[in-house]
C-alpha positions in Angstrom: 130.0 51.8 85.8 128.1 48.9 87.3 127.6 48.0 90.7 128.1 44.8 93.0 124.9 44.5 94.5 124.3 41.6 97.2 121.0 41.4 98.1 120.8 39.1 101.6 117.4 40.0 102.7 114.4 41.1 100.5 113.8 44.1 102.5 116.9 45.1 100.7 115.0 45.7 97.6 113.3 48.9 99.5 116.4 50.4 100.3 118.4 50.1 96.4 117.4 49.4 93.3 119.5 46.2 91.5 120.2 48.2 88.7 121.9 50.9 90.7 124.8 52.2 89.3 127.9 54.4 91.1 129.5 57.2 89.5 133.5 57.3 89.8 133.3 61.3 91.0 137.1 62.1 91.8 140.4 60.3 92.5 144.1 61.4 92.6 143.8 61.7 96.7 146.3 60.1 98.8 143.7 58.8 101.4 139.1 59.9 101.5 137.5 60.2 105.3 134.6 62.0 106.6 132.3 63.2 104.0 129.8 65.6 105.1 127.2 67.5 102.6 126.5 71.1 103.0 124.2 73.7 100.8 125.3 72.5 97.4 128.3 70.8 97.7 130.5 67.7 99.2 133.5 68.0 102.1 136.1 65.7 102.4 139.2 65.2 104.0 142.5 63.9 102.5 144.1 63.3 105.6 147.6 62.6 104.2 147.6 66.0 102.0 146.6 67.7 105.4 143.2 69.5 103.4 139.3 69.7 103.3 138.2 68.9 100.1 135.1 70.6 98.2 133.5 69.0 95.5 130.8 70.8 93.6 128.7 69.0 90.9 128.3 71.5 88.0 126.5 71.8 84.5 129.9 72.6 82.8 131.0 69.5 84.7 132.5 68.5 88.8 134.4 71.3 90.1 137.1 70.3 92.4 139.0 72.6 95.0 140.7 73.1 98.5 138.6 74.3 101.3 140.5 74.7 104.1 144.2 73.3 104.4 143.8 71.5 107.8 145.9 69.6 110.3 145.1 65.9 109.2 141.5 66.1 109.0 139.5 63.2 109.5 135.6 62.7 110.5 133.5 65.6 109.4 130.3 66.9 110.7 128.1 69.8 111.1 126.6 71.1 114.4 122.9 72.7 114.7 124.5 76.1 113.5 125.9 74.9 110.5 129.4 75.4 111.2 132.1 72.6 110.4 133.3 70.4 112.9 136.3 68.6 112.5 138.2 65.8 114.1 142.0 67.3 113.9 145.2 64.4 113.9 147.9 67.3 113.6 146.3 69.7 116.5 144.7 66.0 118.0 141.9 68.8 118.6 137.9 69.0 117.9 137.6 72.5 116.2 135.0 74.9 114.8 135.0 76.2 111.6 132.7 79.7 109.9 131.7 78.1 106.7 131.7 81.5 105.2 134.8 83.4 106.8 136.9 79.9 107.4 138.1 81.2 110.9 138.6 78.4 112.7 138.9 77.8 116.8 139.6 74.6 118.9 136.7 73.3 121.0 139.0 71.1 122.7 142.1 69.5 122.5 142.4 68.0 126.5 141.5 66.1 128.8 142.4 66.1 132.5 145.0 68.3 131.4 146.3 66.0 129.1 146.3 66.1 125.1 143.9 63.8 123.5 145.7 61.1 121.2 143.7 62.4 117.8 140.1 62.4 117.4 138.8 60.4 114.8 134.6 60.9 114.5 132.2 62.9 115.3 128.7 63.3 115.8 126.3 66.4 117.2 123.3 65.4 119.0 120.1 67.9 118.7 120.8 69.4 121.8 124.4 70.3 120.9 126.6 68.0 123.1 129.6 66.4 121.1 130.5 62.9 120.6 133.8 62.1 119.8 136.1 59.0 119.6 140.0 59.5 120.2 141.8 56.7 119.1 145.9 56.4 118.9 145.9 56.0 115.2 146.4 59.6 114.3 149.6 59.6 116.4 151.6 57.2 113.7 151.9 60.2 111.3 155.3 61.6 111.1 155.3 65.3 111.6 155.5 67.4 108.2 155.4 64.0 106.4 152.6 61.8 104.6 154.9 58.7 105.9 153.6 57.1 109.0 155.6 55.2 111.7 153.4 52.8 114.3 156.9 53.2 116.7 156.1 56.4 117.7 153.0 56.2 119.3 154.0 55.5 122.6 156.3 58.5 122.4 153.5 60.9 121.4 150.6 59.8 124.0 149.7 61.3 126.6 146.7 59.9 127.4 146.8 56.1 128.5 143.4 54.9 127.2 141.8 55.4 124.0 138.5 56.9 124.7 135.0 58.3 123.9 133.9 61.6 124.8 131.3 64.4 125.0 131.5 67.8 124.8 128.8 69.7 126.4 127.1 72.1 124.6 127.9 74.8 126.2 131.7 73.6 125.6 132.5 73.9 129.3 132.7 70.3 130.2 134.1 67.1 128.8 133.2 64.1 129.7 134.7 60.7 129.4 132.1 58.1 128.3 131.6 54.8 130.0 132.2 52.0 126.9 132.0 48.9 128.7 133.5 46.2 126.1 135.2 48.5 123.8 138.9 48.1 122.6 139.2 50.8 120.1 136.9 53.3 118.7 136.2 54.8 115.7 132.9 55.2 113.6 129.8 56.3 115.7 126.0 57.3 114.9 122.9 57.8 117.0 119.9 56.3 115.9 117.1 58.3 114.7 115.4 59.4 117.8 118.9 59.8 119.6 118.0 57.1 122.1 121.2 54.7 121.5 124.7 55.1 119.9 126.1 52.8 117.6 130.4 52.2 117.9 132.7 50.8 115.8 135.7 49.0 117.9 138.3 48.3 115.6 139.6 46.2 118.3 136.8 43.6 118.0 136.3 44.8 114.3 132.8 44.8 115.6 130.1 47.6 116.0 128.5 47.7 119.7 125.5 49.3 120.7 124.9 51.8 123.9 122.2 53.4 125.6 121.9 57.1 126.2 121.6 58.0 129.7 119.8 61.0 130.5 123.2 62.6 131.6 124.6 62.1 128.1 126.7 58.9 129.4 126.1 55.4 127.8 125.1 52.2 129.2 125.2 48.9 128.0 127.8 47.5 125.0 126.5 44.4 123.4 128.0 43.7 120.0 125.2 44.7 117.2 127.2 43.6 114.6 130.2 42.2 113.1 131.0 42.2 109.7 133.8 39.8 108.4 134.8 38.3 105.3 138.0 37.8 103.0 137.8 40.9 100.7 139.9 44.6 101.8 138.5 47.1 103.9 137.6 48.0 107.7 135.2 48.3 109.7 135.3 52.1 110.2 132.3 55.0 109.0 129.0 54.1 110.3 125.4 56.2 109.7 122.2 55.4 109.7 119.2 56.5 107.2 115.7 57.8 107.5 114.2 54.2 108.8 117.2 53.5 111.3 119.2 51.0 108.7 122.8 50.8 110.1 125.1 51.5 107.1 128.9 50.5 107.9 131.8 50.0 105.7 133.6 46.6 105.9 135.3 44.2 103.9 134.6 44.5 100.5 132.1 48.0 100.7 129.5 48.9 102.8 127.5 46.3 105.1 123.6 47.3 105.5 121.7 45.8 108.4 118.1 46.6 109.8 117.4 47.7 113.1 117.2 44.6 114.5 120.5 43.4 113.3 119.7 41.1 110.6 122.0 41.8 107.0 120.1 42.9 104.4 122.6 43.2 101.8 126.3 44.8 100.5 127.2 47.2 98.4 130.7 46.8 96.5 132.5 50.0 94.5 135.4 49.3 93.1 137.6 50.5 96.2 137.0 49.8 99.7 135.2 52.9 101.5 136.6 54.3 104.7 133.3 56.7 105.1 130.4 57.8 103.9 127.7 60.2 103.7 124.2 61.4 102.1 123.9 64.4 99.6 122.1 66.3 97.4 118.5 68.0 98.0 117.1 65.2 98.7 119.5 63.4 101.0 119.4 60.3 98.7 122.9 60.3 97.0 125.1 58.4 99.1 128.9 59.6 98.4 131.6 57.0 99.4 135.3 58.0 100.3 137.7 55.4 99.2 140.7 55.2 99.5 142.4 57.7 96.3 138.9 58.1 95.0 135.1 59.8 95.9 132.1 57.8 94.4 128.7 58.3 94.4 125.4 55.8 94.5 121.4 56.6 94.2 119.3 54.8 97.0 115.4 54.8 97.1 115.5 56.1 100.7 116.9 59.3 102.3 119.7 59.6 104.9 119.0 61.7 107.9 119.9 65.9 106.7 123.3 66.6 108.9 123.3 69.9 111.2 119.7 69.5 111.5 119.1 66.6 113.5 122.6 65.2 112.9 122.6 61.4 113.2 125.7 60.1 111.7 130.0 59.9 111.9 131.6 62.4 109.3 
């Protein structure tokens, strides 16, 4: 299946070939978010069916099966261990997960004594803090339901801000994160050397960069970017590769710029990602989770390995 590729900037060329072509993996899901690779295989969640997904590229053919069933999983990432952690709509928790055994715990699932509205991404920095967003949108679910309801929100909160935090990494202290300018978050990534955060505010349907204080606060806020056109889709899943290229998915696919800011080009599958993330030895696959369906696309360069040296939102 061919490819929509928009080249905007020549430097483009280094990053995907023109004849690049995506592989329809999977579909049948109800709705794809926060892909993460680990040893030989893809995690997903299907945050509707309430499961982790595992899918396996065999000789004999793609093997498909449930990992973990899971509270309305969302973002997915790996700490420095290599244990799962996952942003949690039903327990509006961050937990832990053994690869091997499954037995999960909750790192945390308050603040100020109050529960967090539902964490939606996640990222580990090499020291081991956690970065998380907590938006209200995991509240619309109706309990024991894949129907959602935007009128019970306000009935559900507890907290009245939606917020970024980090976790430190000894897990004994949460702190809220000062994010000057930004409405509502969701997507984040560090850059390569871990010395600014990149956030998506759906509010501004923008991305906004921050500086890392030595503290593990942020400073700063200007917009970076702010992807807009007619087509579907959302500003949402944000990473960045091996050279510090901001992926992002937006209207119409995924939105590429350079470090500087400039677009360098689009990349449209056939359904409108919500997330993304790199696979296979050698981090160059990029998998896409959209919408009822997982797809996959070749690049030239390599994404940075998650749980060691983790630099992007799962």
């Amino acid at each position: 299946m061919a490819i929509e590729v928009e080249f905007i900037d020549k430097r483009f060329r280094e990053l995907v070939s023109g004849d690049a072509t995506i592989h329809h993996l999977a579909t049948g899901f109800l709705f794809t978010e926060g892909p993460v690779w680990i040893g030989d295989s893809l995690l997903f969640s299907d945050i509707p069916n309430r499961r982790i997904v595992r899918y396996q590229s065999m000789d004999e053919g793609p093997v498909l099966s449930t990992f973990r069933h899971e509270s309305r999983p969302n973002g997915l990432t790996l700490d420095r261990q290599g244990h799962l952690i996952a942003c949690e709509y039903g327990d509006r928790a961050i937990s832990l997960t053994n690869i091997f055994t499954k037995k999960k715990r909750i790192l945390v699932d308050r603040y100020d004594g109050k529960k967090l509205n539902g964490p939606n991404d996640v990222i580990v920095k090499s020291d081991g803090s956690i970065y998380f967003t907590d938006p209200i949108a995991g509240l619309r679910f109706v309990d024991d339901s894949t129907a959602v309801d935007p009128s019970i929100i306000e009935t559900k909160r507890e907290l009245d801000f939606e917020g970024v935090f980090r976790l430190s990494p000894d897990g004994t202290t949460l702190m809220r994160l000062n994010t000057a300018g930004l409405g509502r978050p969701n997507g984040l990534a560090f850059s390569p050397d871990e010395s600014v955060i990149y956030m998506v505010d759906n509010g501004g349907a923008n991305i906004r960069l921050y500086t890392i204080l030595p503290d593990g606060d942020l400073s700063g806020g200007e917009v970076f970017a702010q992807p807009q056109d007619a087509s579907p889709g959302a500003v949402d899943g944000i990473k960045v590769d091996a050279y510090g290229n901001l992926y992002t998915t937006g209207p119409g696919g995924l939105w590429i710029y350079a470090p500087d800011g400039i677009l360098l080009g689009r990349i449209r599958p056939p359904e409108p990602p919500a997330n993304f993330a790199w696979g296979d030895p050698d981090w160059k696959s990029l998998y896409m989770t959209a919408r009822t369906s997982l797809y996959k696309i070749r690049m030239n360069v390599p994404g940075i390995a998650v749980g060691q040296g983790n630099h992007g939102d799962n």
